[in-house]
C-alpha positions as CSV (number, residue, x, y, z in Angstrom):
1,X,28.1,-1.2,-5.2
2,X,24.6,0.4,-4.6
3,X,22.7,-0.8,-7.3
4,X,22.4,-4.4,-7.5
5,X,21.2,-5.8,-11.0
6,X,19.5,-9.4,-11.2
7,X,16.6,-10.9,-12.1
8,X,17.2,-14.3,-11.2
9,X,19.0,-14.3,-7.9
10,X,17.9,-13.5,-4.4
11,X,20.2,-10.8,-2.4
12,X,22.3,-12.4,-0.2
13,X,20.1,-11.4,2.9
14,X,17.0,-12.7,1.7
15,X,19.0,-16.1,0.9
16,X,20.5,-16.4,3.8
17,X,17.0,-15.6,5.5
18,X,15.2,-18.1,3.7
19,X,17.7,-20.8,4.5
20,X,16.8,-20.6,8.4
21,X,13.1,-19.9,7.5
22,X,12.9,-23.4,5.8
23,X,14.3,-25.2,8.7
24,X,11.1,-23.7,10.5
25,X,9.1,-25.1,7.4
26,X,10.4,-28.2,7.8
27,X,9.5,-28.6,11.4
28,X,5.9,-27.5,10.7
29,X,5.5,-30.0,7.5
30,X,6.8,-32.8,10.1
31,X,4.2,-32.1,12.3
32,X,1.4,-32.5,9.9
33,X,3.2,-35.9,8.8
34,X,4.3,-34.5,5.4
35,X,8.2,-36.0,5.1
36,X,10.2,-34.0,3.2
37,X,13.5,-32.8,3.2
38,X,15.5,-29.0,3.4
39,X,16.0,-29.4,0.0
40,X,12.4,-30.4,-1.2
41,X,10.2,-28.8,0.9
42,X,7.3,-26.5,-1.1
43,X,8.1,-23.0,-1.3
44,X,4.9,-21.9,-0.4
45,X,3.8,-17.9,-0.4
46,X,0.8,-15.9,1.1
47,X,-0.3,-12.9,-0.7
48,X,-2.8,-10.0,1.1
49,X,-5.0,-8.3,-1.6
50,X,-5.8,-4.4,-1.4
51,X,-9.1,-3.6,0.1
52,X,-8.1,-1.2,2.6
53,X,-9.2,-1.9,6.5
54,X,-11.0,-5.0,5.3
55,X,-7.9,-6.3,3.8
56,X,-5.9,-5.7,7.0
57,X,-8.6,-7.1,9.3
58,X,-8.6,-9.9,6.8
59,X,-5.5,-10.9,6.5
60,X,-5.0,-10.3,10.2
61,X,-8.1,-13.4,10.6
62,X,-6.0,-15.4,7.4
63,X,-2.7,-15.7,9.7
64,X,-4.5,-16.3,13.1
65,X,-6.6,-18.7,11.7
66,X,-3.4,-20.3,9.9
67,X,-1.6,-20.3,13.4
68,X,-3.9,-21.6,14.7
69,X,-4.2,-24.8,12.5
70,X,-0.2,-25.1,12.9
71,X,0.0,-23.7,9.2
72,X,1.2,-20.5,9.5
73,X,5.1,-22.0,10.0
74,X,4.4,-23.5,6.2
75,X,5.0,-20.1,5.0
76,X,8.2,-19.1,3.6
77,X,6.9,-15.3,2.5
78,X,4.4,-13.3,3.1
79,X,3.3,-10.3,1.1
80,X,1.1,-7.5,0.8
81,X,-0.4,-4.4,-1.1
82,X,-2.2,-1.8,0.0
83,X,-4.7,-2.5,3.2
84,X,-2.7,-5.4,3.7
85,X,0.7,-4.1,4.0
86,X,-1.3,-2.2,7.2
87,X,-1.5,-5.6,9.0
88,X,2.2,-6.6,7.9
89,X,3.1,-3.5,9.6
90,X,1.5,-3.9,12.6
91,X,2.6,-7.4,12.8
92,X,6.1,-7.2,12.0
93,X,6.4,-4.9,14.8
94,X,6.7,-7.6,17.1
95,X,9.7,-9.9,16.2
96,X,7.6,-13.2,17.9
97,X,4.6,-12.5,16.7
98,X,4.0,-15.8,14.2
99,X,4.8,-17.6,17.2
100,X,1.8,-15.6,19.8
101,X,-0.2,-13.5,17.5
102,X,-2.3,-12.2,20.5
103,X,0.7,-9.4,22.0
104,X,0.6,-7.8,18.6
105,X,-3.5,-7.9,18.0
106,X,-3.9,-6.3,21.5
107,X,-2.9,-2.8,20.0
108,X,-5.5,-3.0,17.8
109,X,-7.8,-2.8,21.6
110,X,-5.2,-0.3,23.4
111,X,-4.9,3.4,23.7
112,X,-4.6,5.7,20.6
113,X,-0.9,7.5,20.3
114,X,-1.4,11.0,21.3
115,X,-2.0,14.1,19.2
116,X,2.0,15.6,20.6
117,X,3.1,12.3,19.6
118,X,1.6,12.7,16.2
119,X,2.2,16.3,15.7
120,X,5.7,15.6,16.5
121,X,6.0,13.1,13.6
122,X,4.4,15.2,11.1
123,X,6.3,18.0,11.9
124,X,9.5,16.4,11.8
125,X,8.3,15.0,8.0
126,X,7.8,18.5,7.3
127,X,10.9,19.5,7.3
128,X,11.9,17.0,4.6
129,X,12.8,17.9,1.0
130,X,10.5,15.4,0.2
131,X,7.6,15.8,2.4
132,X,3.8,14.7,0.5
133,X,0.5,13.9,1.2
134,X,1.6,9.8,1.6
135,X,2.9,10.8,5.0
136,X,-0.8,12.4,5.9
137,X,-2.0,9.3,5.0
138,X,0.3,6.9,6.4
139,X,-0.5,8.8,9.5
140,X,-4.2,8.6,9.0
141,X,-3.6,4.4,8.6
142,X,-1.3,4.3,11.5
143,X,-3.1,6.0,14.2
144,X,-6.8,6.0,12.9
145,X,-6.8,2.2,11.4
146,X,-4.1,0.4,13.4
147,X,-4.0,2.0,16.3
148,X,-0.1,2.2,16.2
149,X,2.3,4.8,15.4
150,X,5.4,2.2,14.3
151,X,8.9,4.3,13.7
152,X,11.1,1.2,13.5
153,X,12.0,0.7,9.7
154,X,11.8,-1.8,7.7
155,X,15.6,-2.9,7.6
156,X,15.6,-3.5,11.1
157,X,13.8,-6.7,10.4
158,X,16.3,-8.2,8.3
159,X,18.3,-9.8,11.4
160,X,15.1,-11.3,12.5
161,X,16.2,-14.6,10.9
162,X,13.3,-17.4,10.6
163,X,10.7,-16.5,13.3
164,X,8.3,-15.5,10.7
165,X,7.9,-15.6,7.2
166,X,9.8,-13.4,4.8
167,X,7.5,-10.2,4.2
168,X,7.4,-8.8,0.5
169,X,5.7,-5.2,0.5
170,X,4.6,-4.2,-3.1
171,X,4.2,-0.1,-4.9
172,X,4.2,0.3,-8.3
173,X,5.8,3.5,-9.9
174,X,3.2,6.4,-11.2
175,X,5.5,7.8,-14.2
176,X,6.2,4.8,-15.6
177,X,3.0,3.2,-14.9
178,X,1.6,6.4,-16.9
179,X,3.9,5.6,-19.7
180,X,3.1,2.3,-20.3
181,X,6.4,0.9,-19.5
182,X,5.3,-2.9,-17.8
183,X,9.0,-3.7,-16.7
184,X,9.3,-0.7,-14.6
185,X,6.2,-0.7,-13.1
186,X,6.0,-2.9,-10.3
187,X,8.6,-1.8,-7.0
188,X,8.7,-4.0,-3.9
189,X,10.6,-3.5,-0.5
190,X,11.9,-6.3,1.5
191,X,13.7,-5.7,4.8
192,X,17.2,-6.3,2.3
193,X,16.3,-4.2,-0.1
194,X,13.9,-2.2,-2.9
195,X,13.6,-2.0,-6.2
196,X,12.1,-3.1,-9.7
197,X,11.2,-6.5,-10.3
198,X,10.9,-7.1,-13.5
199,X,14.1,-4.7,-14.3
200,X,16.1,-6.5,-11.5
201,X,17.4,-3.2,-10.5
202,X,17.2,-3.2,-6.5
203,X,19.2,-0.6,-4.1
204,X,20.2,-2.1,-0.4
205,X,16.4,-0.7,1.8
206,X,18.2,1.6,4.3
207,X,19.5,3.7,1.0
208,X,15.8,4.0,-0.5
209,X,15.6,7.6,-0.5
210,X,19.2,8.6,-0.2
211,X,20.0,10.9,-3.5
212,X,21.6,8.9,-6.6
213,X,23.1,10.0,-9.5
214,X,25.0,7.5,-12.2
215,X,24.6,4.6,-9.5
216,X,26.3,6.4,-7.0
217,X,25.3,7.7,-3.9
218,X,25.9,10.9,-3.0
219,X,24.0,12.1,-0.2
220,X,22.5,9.4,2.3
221,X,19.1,9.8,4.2
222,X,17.3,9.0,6.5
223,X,15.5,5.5,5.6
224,X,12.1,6.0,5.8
225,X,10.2,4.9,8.7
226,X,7.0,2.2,8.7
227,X,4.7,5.3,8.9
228,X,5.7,7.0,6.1
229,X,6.3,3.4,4.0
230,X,2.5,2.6,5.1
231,X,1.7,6.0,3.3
232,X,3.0,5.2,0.2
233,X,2.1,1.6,-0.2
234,X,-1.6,2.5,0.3
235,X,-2.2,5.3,-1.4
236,X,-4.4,5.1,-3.8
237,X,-5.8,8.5,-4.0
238,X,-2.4,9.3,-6.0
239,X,-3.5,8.3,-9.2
240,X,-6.0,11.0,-10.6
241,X,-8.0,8.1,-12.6
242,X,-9.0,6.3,-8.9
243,X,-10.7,10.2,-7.6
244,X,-12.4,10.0,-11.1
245,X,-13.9,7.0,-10.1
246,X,-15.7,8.7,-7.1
247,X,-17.3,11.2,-8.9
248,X,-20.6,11.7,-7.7
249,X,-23.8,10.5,-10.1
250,X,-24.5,14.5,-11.4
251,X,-21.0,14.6,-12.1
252,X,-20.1,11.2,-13.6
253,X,-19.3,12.5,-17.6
254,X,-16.1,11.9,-19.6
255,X,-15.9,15.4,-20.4
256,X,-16.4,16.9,-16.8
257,X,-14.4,14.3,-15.3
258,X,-10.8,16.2,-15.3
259,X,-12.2,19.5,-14.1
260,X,-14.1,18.0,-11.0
261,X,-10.9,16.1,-10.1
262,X,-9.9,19.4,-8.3
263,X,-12.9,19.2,-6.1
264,X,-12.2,15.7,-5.2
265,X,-9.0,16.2,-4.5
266,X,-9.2,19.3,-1.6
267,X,-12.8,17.2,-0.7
268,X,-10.6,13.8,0.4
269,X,-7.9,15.1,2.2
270,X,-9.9,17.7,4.4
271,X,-12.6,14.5,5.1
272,X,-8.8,12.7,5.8
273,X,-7.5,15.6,8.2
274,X,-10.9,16.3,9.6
275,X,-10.6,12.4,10.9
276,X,-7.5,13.4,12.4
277,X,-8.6,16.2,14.4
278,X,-11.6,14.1,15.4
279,X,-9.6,11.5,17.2
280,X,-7.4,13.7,19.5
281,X,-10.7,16.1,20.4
282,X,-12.1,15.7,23.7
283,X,-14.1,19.3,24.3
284,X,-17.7,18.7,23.6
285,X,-18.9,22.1,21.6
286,X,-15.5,21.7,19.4
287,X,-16.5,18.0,18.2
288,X,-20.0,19.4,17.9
289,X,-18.9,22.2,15.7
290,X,-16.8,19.6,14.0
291,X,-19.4,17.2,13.0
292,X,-21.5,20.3,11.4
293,X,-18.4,21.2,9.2
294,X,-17.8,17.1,8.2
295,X,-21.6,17.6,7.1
296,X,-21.3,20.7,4.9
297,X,-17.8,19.6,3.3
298,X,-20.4,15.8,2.7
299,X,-22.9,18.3,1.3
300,X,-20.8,20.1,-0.7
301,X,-19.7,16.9,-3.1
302,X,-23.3,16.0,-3.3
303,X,-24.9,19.5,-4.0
304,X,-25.7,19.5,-7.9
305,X,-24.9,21.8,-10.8
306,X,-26.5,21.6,-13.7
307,X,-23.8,21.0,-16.0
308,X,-25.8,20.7,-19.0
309,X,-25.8,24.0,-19.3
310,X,-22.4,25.0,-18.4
311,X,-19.1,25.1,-20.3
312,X,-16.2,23.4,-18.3
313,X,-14.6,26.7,-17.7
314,X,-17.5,28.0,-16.1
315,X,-18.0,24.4,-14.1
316,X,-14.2,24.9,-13.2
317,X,-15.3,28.2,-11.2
318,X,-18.2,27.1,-9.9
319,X,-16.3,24.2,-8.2
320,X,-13.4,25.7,-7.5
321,X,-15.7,28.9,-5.4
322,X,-17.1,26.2,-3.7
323,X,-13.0,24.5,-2.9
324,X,-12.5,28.0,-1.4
325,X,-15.4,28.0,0.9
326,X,-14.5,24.5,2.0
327,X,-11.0,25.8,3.2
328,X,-12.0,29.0,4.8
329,X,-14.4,26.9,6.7
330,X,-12.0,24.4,8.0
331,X,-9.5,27.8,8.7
332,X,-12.3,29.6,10.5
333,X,-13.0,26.5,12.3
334,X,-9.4,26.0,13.3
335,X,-9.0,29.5,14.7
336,X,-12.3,29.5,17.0
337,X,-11.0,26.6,19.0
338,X,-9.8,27.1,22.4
339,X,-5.6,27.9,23.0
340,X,-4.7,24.5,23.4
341,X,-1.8,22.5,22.2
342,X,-4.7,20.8,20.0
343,X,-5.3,24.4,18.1
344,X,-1.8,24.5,17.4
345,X,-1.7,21.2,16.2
346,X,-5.1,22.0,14.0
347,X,-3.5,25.4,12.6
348,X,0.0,24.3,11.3
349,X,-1.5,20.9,10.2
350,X,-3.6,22.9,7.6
351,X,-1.0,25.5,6.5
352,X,1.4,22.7,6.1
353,X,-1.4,20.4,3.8
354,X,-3.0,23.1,2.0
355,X,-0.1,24.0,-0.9
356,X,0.4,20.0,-1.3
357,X,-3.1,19.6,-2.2
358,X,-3.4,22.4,-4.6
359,X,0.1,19.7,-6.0
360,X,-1.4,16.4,-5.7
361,X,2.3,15.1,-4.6
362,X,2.4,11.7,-3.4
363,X,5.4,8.8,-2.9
364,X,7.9,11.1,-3.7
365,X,11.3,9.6,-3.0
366,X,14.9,10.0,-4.8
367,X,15.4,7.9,-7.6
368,X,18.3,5.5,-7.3
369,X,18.3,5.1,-10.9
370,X,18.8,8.2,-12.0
371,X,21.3,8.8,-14.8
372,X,22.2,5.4,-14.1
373,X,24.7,3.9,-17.0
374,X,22.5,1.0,-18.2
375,X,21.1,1.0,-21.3
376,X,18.0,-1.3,-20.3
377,X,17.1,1.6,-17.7
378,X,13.7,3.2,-19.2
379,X,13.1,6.7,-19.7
380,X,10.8,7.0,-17.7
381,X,13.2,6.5,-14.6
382,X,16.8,7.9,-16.3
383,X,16.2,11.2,-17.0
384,X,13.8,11.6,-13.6
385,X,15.1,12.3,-9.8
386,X,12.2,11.6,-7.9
387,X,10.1,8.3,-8.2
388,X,7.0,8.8,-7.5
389,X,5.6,5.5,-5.7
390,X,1.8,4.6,-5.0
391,X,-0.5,1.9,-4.0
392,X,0.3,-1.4,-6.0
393,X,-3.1,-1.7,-5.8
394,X,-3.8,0.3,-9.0
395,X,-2.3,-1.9,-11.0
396,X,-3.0,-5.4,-9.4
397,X,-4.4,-5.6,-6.1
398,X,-2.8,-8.8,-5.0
399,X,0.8,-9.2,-5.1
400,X,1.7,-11.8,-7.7
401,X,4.7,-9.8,-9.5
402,X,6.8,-10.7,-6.8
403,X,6.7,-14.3,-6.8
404,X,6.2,-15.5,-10.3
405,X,9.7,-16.6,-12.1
406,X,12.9,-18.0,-11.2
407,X,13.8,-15.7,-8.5
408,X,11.7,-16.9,-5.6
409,X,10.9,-19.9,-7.3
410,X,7.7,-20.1,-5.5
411,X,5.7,-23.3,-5.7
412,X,2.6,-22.8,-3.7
413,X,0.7,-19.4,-4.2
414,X,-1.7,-18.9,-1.6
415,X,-3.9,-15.8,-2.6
416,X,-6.9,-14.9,-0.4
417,X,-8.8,-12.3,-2.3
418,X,-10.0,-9.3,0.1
419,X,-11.5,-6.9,-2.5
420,X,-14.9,-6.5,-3.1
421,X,-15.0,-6.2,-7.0
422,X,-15.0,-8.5,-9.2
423,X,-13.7,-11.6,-8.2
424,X,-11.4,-12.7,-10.7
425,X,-10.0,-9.4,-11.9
426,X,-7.1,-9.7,-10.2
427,X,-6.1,-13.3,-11.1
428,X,-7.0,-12.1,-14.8
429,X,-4.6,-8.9,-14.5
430,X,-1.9,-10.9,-12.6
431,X,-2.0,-13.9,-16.1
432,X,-2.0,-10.8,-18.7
433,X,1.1,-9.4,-16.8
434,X,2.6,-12.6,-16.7
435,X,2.4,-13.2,-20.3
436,X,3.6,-9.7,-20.7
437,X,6.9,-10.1,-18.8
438,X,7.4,-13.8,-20.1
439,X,7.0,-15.4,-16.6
440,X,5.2,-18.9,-16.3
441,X,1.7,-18.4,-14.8
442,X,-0.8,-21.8,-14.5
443,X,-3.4,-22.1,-17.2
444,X,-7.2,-20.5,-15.9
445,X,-10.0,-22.5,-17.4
446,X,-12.2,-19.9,-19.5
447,X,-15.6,-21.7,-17.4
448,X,-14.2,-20.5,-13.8
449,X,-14.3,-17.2,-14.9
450,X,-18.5,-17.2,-15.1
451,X,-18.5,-17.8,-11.9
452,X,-17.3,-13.9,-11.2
453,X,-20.8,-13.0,-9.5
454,X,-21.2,-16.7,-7.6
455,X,-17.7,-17.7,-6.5
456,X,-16.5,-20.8,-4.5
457,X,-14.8,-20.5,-1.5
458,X,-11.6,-21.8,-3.4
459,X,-10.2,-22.7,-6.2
460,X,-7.2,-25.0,-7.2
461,X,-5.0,-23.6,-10.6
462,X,-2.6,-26.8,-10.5
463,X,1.1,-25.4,-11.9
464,X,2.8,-27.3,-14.4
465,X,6.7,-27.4,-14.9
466,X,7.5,-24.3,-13.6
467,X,4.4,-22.9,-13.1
468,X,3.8,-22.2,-9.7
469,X,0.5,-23.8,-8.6
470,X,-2.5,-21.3,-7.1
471,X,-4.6,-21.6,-4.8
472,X,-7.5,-19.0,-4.7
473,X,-10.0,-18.0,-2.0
474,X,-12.4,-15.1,-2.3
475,X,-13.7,-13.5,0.6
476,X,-17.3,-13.4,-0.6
477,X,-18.1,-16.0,-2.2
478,X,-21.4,-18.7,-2.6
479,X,-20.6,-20.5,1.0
480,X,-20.2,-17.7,3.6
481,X,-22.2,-15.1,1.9
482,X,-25.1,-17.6,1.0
């Protein structure tokens, strides 16, 4: 059976992992002189917000910080989105690494992978059916941000019995997100397996990816590896409505909006793949040459048209002349370096980008659900055979879909907030979501909520019945930003 349905019950994995992980919870609580027993101890999670390489230095600080103290072994899970499921990968490459943080930090100081290394990976992606711009980024995270190019996968870690908490990585799903369809929205990934919460439709991990028809498998691939997963759980630039976010001030009107999205979209990845080539060149005129092009592509968002006078057609061609000009200059750049393994890697890395720009592809993965007998499945999945997976982010940027309701039974939520918007937004979504797919969520006194622009460092949201109690902790707040 590949398709496991239940919205109450753990798999038998992740029960049988958090069985051994409370006898490490017990030992902590002992030491801090809180007497308990197996049965009653607090099932207590940590959750990384989104915020990119903030969030993952962040949550890195959180847990050493915690380990310090002799907290960290309270934890029974720990999740992520976005930025933060960077750290989580980095950390879970080591299988001690709760126990001596510093082996695992150290990358963070080493030696870069090199570019043959990289190209290697890429190229090998390539070649996959599937093959989309999450695995440029998940490359750019990897190597640029973390220092690390990590090809274990995620299954491997479900052996890893107790030594540190049980990690929870969170996507959400773009067609059904774009739908409107809440229970089908929110996807995590656990070393056991992957799936919809709220649906309680899950697929064993090392078959996310393999192709799927009526619940079936019938062709098996390759699990993807932490790279690639690091991709799609932070990629935010998927969703079209996040580039029209960073439109530029001369740009910034509703009506413009879907025609400069083009522009945006070739403008981020060459800045991405231009912070590639950076990092693996060491001849002096090639970075010089380089740094001139990063400044004319900067330039070339920022350069104004007077769209007043101009219909969106003719806005279109202006932008899309100046898309063209971008290209050819990264191409001509490309071809005037020196015959080095480095040109090579330059040259095929932009024939192999360009056509997946001009079709914004992101996340794309098989869809275990598809044509899948069950008549709860939505649309928006059963007719479909790709999902299309993106940064959880987008829809809440801290991960408390996985761990309100029965199933985890979570008493203690432990949410450091890492983003730097408004403060409460995400405990705001997370409550309307809650109340959306019926699960309990602690009662938010109205007056906390004007504190949004002059936050404490914490706040307690006690959890009644079974509410799961919160405890809140925004980065910037009134005490360490004064």
């Amino acid at each position: 059976q590949y398709v496991r349905r239940s919205l109450s019950s753990l798999s038998a994995g992740e029960t049988e992992y958090i069985q051994q992980r409370k006898d490490v919870v017990l030992g902590s609580l002992d030491r801090l002189n809180i007497n308990c027993t197996v049965d009653s101890i607090p099932r207590i999670a940590l959750m990384g917000s989104g915020g990119g390489q903030r969030a993952a230095v962040a949550l890195l600080g959180s847990l050493q910080q915690m380990r310090q103290d002799d907290l960290l072994d309270t934890l029974l899970y720990l999740g992520g989105v976005s930025g933060s499921t960077w750290a989580m990968a980095l950390l879970y490459s080591d299988p001690q690494w709760s126990i001596n943080m510093e082996p695992v930090l150290s990358i963070l100081s080493g030696s870069r992978p090199g570019f043959l290394k990289t190209l290697s990976w890429l190229q090998d992606r390539a070649k996959e059916d599937n093959f989309s711009l999450s695995e440029i980024w998940g490359l750019m995270t990897s190597v640029l941000f973390m220092n690390h190019l990590n090809l274990r996968h995620l299954s491997e870690e479900a052996s890893q019995y107790s030594t540190n908490p049980y990690p929870v990585y969170c996507a959400i799903e773009k067609q059904c997100l774009t739908s409107g369809t809440i229970e089908a929205q929110w996807f995590e990934i656990t070393p056991h397996e992957a799936g919809f919460t709220d649906l309680g439709l899950f697929v064993p991990t090392p078959f996310l990816g393999s192709r799927f028809q009526g619940g079936e498998c019938i062709e098996q691939k390759s699990e993807m590896d932490m790279v690639q997963l690091q991709g799609v759980l932070s990629s935010a630039l998927a969703n079209e409505d996040t580039l029209e976010h960073m439109l530029p001030s001369w740009m910034n009107m509703t009506v413009n909006a879907h025609v400069a999205g083009d522009h945006l979209r070739v403008y981020y990845i060459l800045v991405t793949l231009l912070e590639l080539f950076q990092r693996d060149l060491n001849v002096s005129i090639a970075l010089t040459q380089l740094d001139e092009l990063r400044s004319k592509i900067k330039e070339s968002l920022h350069k104004t048209v007077i769209v007043e006078s101009m219909s969106a057609e003719d806005l279109r061609k202006v932008l899309q002349e100046r898309n063209l000009e971008l290209v050819h200059s990264v191409e001509t750049w490309c071809q005037e370096l020196n015959d080095t393994p480095f040109k090579t890697f330059a040259i095929w890395t932009m024939r192999e980008v360009l056509p997946l720009m001009i079709k914004w592809e992101w996340g794309t993965t098989e869809n275990f659900l598809h044509r899948y007998k069950d008549t709860e499945v939505p649309p928006c999945l059963h007719s479909g055979k790709m999902l299309h997976l993106m940064d959880a982010g987008l829809l809440i940027n801290v991960p408390y879909p996985s761990f309100l309701g029965e199933k985890r039974d979570i008493d203690l939520l432990i949410a450091p907030e890492y983003s730097a918007g408004e403060m409460f937004e995400t405990l705001s979504l997370a409550r309307v979501y809650a109340a959306k797919v019926k699960k309990p969520f602690p009662v938010i006194d109205p007056s906390v909520l004007e504190d949004k622009d002059w936050p404490k460092d914490f706040y307690v949201f006690p959890g009644e019945h079974d509410q799961p109690t919160i405890i809140f902790m925004p980065l910037f707040n009134r005490r360490n930003c004064k």
